[in-house]
N, C-alpha and C positions, 0 to 999 in steps of 0.2 A: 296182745297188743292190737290197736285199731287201726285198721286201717284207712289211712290217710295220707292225701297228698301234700307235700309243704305248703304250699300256696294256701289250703285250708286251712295246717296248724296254723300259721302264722296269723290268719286274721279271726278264727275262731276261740285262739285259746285267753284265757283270763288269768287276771290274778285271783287266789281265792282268798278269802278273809274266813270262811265255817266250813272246817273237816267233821269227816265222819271220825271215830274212835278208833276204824280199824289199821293195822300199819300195813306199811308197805313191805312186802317182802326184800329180803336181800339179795338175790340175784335179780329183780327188781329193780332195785336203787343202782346196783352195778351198771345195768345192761342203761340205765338214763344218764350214768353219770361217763360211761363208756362214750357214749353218745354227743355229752356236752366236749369231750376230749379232741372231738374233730376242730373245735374250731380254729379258727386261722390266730397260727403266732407266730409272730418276730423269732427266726432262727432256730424253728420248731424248740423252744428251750420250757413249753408247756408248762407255767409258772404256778397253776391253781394247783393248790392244796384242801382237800376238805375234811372236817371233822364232825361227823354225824353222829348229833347225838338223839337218844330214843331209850326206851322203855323206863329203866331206872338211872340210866347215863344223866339225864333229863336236869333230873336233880339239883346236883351241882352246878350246871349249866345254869339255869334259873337262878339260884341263890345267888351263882354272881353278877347275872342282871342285874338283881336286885342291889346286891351290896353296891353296885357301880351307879344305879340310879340315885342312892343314898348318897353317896363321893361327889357324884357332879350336883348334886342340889336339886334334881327333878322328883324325890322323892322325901317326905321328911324323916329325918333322924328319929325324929321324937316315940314313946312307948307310948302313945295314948293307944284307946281303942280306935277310935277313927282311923289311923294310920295304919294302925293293925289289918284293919277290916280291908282297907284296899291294899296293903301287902299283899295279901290270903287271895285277893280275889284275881289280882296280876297273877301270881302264881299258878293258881286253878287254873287261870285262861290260860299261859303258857304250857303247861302239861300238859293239858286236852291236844296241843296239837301235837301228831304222831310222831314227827321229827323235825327237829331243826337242824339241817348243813353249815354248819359257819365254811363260810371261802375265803380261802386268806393266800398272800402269794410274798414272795421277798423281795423288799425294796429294793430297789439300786440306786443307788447316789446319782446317778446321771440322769438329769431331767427328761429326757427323750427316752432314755431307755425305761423310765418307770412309766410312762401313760403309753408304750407300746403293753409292757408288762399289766397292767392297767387293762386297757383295752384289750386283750388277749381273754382275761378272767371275765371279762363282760362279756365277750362273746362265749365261753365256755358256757356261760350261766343263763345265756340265754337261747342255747342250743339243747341246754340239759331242760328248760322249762317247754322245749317244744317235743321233744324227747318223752317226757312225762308226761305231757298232754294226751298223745298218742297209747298212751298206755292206761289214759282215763285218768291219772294223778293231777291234782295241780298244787300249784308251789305259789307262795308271796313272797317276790322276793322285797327286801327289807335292810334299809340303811339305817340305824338307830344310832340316836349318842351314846349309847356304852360302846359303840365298835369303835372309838376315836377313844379312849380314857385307858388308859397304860395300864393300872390297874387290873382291870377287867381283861385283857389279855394275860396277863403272868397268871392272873386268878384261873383260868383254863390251859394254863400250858404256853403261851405262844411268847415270847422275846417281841413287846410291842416296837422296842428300836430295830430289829431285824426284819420284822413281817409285819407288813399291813392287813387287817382283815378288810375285804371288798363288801361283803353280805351275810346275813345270814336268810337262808331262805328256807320258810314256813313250807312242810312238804305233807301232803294227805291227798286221800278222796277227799273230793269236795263232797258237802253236805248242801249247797246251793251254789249254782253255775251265774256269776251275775250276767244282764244285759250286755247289749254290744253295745257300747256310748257313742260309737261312732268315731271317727278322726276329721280333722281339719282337712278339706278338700288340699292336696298335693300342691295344686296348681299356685296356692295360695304362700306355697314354702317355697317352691321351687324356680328360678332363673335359671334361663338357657342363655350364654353366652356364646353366639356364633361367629363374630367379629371381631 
């Protein structure tokens, strides 16, 4: 692990979009996802679940990306070659990265209590992405339309009426570190109400 101070991770680390090939080890993945487990929850009742998948786990996982992009209409049905060819080539991109985490946590009917639940797994996730930064890993995390399609949850296991999936987050060495884009000065977000 690298040493570093919070105040760095947080304004140093990236999302990455190109890993290297090689994986992360599992006591690795534990000790970051250990890490994301501090974060602050409503009633300490620690609602994140994750299902990491990787090597040949992979697999599956992708097909039902796919099947689920084909259901919502973002992908065509059709057998041409064309179709085919970008199938094949979503696929490819998807395997090359070393591991996918889906985060997923369980509803509750009570509107407050699900965006506490909610916001609980956002901070979990974004504690585990400053966690793996320090460890030289970086993570994309990633909301896609298959995580919203009912389907695609039963197709991996998950009860889409019981559990919400939050993210799935792209985990590697980075292959390239992007620039810092910079943020919108503070001053420009923020009011001080003194009176």
């Amino acid at each position: 692990m690298i040493q570093i101070d919070i105040l760095t991770a947080i304004k140093a680390r990236r999302s990455i979009h190109n890993f290297k090939r090689d994986e992360v080890d599992h006591a690795t993945l534990r000790d970051i996802f250990t890490y994301g487990s501090y974060a602050p929850t409503h009633y300490m009742k620690e609602p994140w679940h994750i299902k990491l998948y990787e090597k040949h786990g992979k697999q599956d996982f992708v097909e039902a990306i796919i099947a689920s992009y084909q259901r919502i209409g973002m992908l065509n049905t059709r057998n041409d070659q064309k179709t085919q060819k970008m199938i094949e080539s979503m696929k490819q991109f998807l395997l090359r990265i070393p591991h996918h985490a889906l985060i997923y946590f369980k509803k509750e009917e009570d509107s407050v209590r699900y965006e506490e639940e909610y916001a609980a797994v956002c901070a979990f996730i974004q504690n585990a992405q400053l966690a793996a930064w320090a460890h030289g890993i970086g993570m994309l995390w990633t909301i896609t339309p298959y995580m919203h399609d009912t389907g695609f949850a039963e197709d991996i296991g998950i009860n889409g009426d019981t559990y919400k999936i939050a993210a799935v987050m792209q985990i590697g060495y980075p292959e390239k570190i992007p620039r810092d884009k910079g943020r919108t000065p503070i001053a420009e977000k923020l009011e001080f109400i003194s009176e």
